[in-house]
C-alpha positions, 0 to 999 in steps of 0.5 A: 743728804748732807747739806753741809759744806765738802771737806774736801778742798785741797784741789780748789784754785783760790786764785780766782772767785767761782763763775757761779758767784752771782747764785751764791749771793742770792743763797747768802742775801737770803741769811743776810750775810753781807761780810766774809766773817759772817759767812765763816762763822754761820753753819749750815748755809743751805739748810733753809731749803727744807723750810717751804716759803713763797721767798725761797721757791725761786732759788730752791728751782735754781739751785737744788733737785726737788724729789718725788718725795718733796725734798730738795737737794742742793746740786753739787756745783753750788756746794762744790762752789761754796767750798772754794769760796769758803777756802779762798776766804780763810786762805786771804784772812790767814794772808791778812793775819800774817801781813799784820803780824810782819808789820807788827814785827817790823815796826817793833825790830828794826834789821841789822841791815837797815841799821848799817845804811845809817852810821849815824842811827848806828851810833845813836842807837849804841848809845841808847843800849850803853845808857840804858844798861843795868851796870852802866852807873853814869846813866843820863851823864853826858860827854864833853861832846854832847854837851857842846853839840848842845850848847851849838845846837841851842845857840844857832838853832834857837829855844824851840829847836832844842826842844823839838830834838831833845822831846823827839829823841828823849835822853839824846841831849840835856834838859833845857835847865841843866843846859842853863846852868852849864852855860852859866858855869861854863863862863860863856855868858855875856855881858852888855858892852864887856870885853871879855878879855879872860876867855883869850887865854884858852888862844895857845898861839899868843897872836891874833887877829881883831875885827869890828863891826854893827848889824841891824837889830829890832829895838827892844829893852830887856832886864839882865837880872845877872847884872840888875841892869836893863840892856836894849839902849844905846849904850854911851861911849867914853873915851871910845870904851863902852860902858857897863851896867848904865841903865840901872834902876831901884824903882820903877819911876827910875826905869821910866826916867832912863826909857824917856831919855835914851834912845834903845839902840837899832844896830849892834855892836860886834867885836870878834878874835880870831887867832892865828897858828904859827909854824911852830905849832901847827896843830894850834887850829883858828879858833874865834871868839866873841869878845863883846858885843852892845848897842850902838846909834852909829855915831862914832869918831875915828878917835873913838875907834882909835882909843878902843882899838888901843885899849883892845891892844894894850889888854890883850898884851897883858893876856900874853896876846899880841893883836897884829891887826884890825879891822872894820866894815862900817867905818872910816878913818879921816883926819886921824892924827900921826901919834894914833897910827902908833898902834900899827907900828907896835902891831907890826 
């Protein structure tokens, strides 16, 4: 009698496990078969019944027809139950290949559909493609767009920030040195205690609208290698201008000197533009500039804020720019003389 396992299937519901499961184990614990890829690749399950063994004796009386002539016949229910089981095992190997083999596709293709819930993954994709073209001859160049948002996003964001964007969507941004010399060429950087009075001339309205103010900061002393000089400390006040490029030293000694007898400075000093559109140009949005921008001790005079503000009035007029007020959140004015109000009537 043929021992092996019927061919004949088709009919089988491999929904469910055989009721005789518990006899099939007993049968494949004796071959040692402890997984379903074993059990599919080992042939003749049931030729053990020939070989005659104390071990064997109990399920050879379970599971088979002994004949007169001494041999064993496995019953028709046990073959019949190993068949369903074999299919049904092919049958959810075959479903587990092509579960893996739909996320495999599914984590290489992202759909249309997926794509157009997401404007922004649409764009930024579109981009990738154009700047990965054969024929696209200024790839890694980036627009006048990009490298503002770049420049936006490593001011406000910080050092790491822009790091962790740029390394998680490699190409998307600038590289941190190309950055550097952008910001370097693109006359954005600052000098301690500068007014930075050039940077008014983009302002198309020709008026505009200043402010003054301080905010706390950690103390720390830090060498500008732009300007050879040390930045951090209170930075002296002269006829309420701010000096540039004090703290300078050649030696080291020098530097001891300067850190032993100043104060590093606890609050900052903020001074911002603002323009102002007019009805004649009303497409001339606000726009805002920081127009400099040093450490302070907070001990000023109203004088002191008088004759900057005067000074801050009379540049701007050179720049074509005409301030038309001022303001402060820290301080207060008291006992100013009448001849120092002059500024507010020539801002009028």
């Amino acid at each position: 009698m043929n021992f092996g396992v019927d061919k004949d299937s088709s009919l089988i519901d491999t929904s469910v496990l055989p009721n005789d499961k518990f006899t099939l184990f007993n049968i494949l614990r004796i071959h040692l078969i402890n997984s379903a890829r074993k059990l599919l690749s080992t042939p003749g399950v049931f030729a053990f019944f020939q070989i005659e063994s104390e071990e064997t004796d109990k399920i050879k009386a379970e599971s088979c027809f002994k004949s007169k002539t001494e041999q064993y016949f496995v019953k028709p229910d046990i073959q019949t139950s190993l068949s369903y089981l074999i299919k049904l095992l092919n049958q959810k190997l075959k479903e587990e290949l092509t579960l893996n083999e739909n996320n495999a596709t599914r984590d290489t293709f992202i759909s249309n559909e997926f794509i157009d819930k997401y404007p922004r993954l649409k764009s930024l994709i579109r981009w990738y493609q154009q700047n990965d073209s054969e024929n696209n001859n200024k790839a890694n160049r980036y627009t006048e767009s990009i490298k503002k948002f770049a420049i936006c996003l490593y001011i406000f964001g910080g050092k790491q920030c822009y790091e962790f964007v740029r390394l998680n969507m490699p190409g998307s941004i600038l590289h941190l040195s190309t950055l550097g010399d952008l910001i370097n060429k693109s006359n954005m950087t600052l000098t301690e205690a500068e007014l930075k009075f050039d940077s008014l001339q983009k302002f198309q309205s020709g008026f505009g609208f200043c402010s003054e103010g301080t905010t706390s900061v950690i103390p720390k002393v830090e060498y500008d290698s732009s300007t050879n000089s040390f930045i951090g400390f209170t930075t002296p006040i002269v006829d309420g201008i701010s000096l540039t490029k004090h703290y300078q030293a050649d030696t080291f000694d020098d530097f001891k000197i300067i850190y032993s007898t100043n104060e590093t400075a606890s609050l900052l000093n903020v001074h911002m533009f603002q323009s102002i559109s007019t009805e004649d140009d009303p497409t001339n949005f606000l726009k805002q500039v920081l127009l400099s921008v040093y450490g302070v001790d907070n001990k000023f005079t109203a004088m002191d804020i008088l004759q900057r503000w005067m000074y801050i009035f009379e540049r701007c007029l050179d720049k074509n720019v005409r301030i038309i007020g001022f303001s402060t959140g820290k301080f207060y004015l008291y006992n100013v003389p009448l001849k120092c109000i002059l500024i507010v009537n020539r801002c009028r």
